[in-house]
C-alpha beads as a LAMMPS data file, in Angstrom:
LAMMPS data file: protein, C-alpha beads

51 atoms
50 bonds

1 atom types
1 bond types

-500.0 500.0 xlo xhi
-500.0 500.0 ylo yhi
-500.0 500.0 zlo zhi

Masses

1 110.0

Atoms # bond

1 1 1 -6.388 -231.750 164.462
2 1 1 -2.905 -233.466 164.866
3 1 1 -2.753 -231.975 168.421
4 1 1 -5.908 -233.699 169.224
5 1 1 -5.157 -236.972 167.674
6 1 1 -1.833 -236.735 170.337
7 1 1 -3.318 -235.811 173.018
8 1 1 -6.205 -239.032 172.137
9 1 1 -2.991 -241.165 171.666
10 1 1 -1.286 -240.135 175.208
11 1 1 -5.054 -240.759 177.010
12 1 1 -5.082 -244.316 175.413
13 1 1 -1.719 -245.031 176.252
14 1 1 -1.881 -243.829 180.512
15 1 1 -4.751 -245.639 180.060
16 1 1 -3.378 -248.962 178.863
17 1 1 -0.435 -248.740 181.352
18 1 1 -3.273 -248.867 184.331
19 1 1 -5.060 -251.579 182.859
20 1 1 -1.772 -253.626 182.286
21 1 1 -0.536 -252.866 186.090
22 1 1 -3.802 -254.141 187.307
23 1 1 -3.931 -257.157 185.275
24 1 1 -0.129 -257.711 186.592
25 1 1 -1.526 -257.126 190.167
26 1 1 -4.562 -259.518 189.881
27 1 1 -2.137 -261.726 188.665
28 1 1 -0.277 -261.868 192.098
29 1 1 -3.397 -261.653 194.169
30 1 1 -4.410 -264.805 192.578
31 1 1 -0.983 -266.431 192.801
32 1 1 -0.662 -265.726 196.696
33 1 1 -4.448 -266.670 197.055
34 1 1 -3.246 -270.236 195.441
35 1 1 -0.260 -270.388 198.073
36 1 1 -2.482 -269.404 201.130
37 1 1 -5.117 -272.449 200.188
38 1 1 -1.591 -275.033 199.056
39 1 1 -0.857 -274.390 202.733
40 1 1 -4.571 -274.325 204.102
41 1 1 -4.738 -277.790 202.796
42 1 1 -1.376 -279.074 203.950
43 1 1 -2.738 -277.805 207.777
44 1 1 -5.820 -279.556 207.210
45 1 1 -4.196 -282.466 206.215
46 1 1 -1.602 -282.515 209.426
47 1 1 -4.281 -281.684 211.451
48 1 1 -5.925 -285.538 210.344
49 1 1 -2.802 -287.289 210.593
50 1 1 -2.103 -286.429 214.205
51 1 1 -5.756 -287.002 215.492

Bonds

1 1 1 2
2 1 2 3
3 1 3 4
4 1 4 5
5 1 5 6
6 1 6 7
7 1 7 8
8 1 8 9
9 1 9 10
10 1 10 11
11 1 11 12
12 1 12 13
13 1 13 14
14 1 14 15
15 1 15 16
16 1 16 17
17 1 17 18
18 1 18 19
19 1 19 20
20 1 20 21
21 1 21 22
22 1 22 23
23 1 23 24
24 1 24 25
25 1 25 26
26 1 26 27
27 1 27 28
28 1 28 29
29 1 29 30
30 1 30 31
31 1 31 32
32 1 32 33
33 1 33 34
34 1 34 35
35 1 35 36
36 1 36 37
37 1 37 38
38 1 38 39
39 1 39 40
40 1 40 41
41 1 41 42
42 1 42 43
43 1 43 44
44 1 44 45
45 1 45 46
46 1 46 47
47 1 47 48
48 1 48 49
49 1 49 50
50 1 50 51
């Protein structure tokens, strides 16, 4: 009984690692995705000043 309530314990916690590193890798996607349109915007806007 105790060597199933480990094992449970281990699952939950591998499992909670990869749901952490995702979240922490979302994170970033979003953060570059925010940087990539900060300087889509900056290109439009050069683009109007110079016509």
């Amino acid at each position: 009984m105790i060597f199933a309530m480990i094992i449970c314990v281990l699952v939950i916690l591998i499992l909670g690692q990869y749901v952490v590193k995702t979240a922490i890798d979302t994170s970033k996607n979003s953060q570059h995705t925010r940087e990539i349109l900060e300087e889509l915007r900056e290109i439009k806007a050069f683009l109007r000043e110079k016509k």
